[in-house]
N, C-alpha and C positions, 0 to 999 in steps of 0.2 A: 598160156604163157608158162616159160617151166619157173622154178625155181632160179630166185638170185636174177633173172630177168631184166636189164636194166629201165626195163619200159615200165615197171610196176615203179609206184611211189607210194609208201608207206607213211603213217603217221604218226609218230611213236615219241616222239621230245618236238617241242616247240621249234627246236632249231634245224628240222629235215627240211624245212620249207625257206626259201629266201624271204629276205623284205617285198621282192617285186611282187612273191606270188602272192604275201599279205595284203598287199594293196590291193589285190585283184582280187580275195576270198571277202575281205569288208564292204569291197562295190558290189560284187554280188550279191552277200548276204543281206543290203541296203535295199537291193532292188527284189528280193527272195524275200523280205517279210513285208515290205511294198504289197507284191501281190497276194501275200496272205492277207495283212488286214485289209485289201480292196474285196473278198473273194477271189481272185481270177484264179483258177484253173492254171496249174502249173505243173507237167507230168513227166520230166525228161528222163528218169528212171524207173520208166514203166519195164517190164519184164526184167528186172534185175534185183535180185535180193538179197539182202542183209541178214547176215549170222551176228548175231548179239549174246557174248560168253560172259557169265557173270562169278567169278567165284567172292565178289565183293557185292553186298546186297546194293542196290539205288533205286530213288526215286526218279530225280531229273534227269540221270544220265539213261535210264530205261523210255522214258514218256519221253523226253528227246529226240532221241535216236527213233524213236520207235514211227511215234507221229510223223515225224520228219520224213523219212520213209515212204510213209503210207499217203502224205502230202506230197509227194515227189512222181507219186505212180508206182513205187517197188514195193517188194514185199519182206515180211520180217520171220525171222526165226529165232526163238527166244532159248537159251541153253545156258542152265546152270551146272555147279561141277556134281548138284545129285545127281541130275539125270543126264549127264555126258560120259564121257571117261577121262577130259583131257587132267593130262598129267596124273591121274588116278593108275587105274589097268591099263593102260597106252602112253606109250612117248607122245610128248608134245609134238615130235616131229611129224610122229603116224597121223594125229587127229590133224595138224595143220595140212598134210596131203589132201585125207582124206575129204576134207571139210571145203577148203579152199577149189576141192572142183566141182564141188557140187549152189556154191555160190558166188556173189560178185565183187562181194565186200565181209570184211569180219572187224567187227568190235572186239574189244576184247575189255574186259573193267577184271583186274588181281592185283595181287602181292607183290612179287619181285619182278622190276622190268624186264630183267633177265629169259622168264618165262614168256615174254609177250615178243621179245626179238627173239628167242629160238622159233616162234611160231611162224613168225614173219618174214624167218629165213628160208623156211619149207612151205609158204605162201605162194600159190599160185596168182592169188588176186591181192588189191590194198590190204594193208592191217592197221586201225586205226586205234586208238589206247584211248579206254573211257576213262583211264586213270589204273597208276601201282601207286606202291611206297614214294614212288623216286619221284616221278610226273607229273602232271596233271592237263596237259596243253588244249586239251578241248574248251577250261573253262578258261587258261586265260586269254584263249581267241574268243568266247565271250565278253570278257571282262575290259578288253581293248576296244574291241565292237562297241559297247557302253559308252565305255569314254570317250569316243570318236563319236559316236551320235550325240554327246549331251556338250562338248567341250570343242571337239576336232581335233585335229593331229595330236597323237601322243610323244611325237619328238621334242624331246628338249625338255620335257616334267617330271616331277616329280612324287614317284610313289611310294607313299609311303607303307613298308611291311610291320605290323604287330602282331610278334605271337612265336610259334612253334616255325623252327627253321626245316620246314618241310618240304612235301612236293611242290604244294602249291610256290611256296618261296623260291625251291628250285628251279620252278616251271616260269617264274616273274625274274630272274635274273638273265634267262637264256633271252626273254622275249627283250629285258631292256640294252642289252648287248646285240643284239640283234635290228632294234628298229631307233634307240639311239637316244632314249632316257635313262633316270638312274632310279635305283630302287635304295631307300633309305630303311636298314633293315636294325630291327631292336627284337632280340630275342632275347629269354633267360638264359642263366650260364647253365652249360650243360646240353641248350638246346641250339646251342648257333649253326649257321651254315656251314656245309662245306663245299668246298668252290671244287669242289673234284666231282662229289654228286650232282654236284646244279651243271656240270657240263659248260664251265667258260672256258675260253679262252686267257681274259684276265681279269682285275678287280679292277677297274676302272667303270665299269656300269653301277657299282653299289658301295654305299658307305654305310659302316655299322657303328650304330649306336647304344651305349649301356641304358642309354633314359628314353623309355620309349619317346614321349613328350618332345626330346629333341630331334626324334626322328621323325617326328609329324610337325616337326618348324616350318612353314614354308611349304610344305605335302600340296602337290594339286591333286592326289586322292589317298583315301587312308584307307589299309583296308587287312584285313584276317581273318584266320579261322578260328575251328574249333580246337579246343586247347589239346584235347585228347584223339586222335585220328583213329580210325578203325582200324584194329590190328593192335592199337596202343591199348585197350582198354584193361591190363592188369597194372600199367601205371595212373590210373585214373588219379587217386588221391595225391601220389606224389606231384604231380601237375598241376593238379588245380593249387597246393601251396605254392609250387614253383613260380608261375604264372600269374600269383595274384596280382601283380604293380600293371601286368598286361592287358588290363580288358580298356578298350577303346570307349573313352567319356567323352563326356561334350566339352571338358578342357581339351585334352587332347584335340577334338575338334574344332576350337577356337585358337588354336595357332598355327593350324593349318591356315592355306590361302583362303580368301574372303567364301571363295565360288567353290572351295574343295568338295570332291563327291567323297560317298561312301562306299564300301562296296563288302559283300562277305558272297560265298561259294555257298552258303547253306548245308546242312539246317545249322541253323546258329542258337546261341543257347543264352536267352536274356540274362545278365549278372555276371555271367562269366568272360568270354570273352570279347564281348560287347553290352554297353548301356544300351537299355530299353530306346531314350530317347535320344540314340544317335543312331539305330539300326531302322526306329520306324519316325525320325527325323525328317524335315525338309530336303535334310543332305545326302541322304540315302537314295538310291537306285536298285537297289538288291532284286527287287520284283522285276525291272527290266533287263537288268543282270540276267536271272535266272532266264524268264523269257529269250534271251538273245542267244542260251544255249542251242535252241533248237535250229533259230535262223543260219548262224552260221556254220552247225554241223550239216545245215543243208545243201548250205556252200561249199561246202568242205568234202561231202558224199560227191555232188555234184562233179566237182574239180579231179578227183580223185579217179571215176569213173570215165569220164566224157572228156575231160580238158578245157582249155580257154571256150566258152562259149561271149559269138561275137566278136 
């Protein structure tokens, strides 16, 4: 395929994919870790491999992708920006040529989204985003995934956001304008969102809140990150004072709904911006969270390569 191609589908914001196809990535990934935890042999991506670019170190987004992969029948190539060139001694655009025909698919985990769509402009194959500053959409097609296996549809609920108006935030406002919940969002001043980087439409999917508390009223899941993102780490201390009224407690979690889940992206950091016993609480999911990353990026490789199967 050449470049710009319209038969390539990329994966880069929450919002390249429609509702339909979501419906159709959560059935599969339902029936894709089915056969994982049965054993059964599952190989549809046999002779087909996977470039995985890291200039963002990870743990879950590496063992993910990587497993996932290797559970699929393809193969993986691991590439960091020591030992590559991209963006270093080469155009973004030269490595995405070069790279893109020598595989079937490319991850990519960095900095500015920017860099990840120039890639994917000069992409012969998928470009999927382990996550930049701006995004995050692989974990929250996990994070739906979750709620949909523990509760069922996430139309019409309520999520509530605590903490730093980030990707992830960004990445939770596209998916609830898109499949047709609202996200209840309480940030510190200084740290709010903006509806220009989160990619809506309108402010009709989120309401913001100054009291985080109010914004987990009624929450059918509460959830945040780390107060400090990678990349942010010379505002460390001004954040953690910013932030202090922010960490998710068990009040907080008792004015949410009866059956409210929990949820955090990991690693998360006891005391800050979550209680110990509301992360390893009853109400918590975060372990199947994380787990569900794989499932559905299996889903998600799958779709992206092959198409509707069945």
């Amino acid at each position: 395929m050449k470049p710009g191609n319209s038969l390539i589908k990329h994966y880069l914001q929450f919002k390249d994919l429609r509702a339909p196809e979501y419906a159709y990535l959560f059935e599969r990934a339902a029936i894709i870790k089915q056969r994982f935890k049965n054993y059964e042999k599952y190989q549809p991506l046999a002779d087909r491999t996977l470039a995985m670019i890291f200039e963002k170190a990870s743990t879950r987004t590496r063992v993910s992708f990587e497993a996932g992969m290797y559970q699929m029948g393809g193969s993986v190539v691991h590439l960091t920006t020591d030992g590559s060139q991209l963006g270093r001694s080469e155009p973004i655009e030269d490595s995405a040529k070069v790279i893109s025909r020598m595989v079937d698919l490319v991850m990519i985990r960095t900095y500015e989204q920017a860099k990840i769509a120039k890639f994917a402009a000069n992409s012969r194959v998928p470009v999927i985003n382990g996550l930049t500053n701006e995004y995050h959409p692989c974990q929250i097609l996990a994070d739906i995934f979750t709620y949909i296996e523990h509760r069922g549809s996430i139309e019409g609920k309520v999520v509530a956001w605590v903490g730093d108006g980030n990707n992830m935030a960004n990445t939770w406002l596209q998916a609830a304008e898109l499949l047709g919940f609202t996200v209840h969002v309480s940030t510190p001043s200084g740290y709010e969102i903006d509806p220009q980087v989160a990619g809506i439409s309108s402010k009709d999917c989120y309401k913001v809140f100054k009291d985080p508390m109010d914004a987990c009223r009624g929450a059918n899941l509460v959830t945040t990150d780390v107060w400090t993102s990678m990349g942010y780490e010379a505002e460390n201390e001004a954040r953690k004072k910013a932030f202090a009224d922010w960490c998710v407690d068990a009040d907080m979690m008792a004015v949410a709904k009866p059956d409210a889940l929990f949820m955090h992206c990991l690693p998360a950091h006891r005391g800050e911006e979550v209680e110990a016993e509301v992360i390893d609480g009853p109400q918590s999911v975060v372990w199947d969270e994380a787990e569900n990353r794989m499932h559905v990026q299996k889903a998600l490789m799958e779709y992206l390569l092959i198409g509707r199967v069945g």
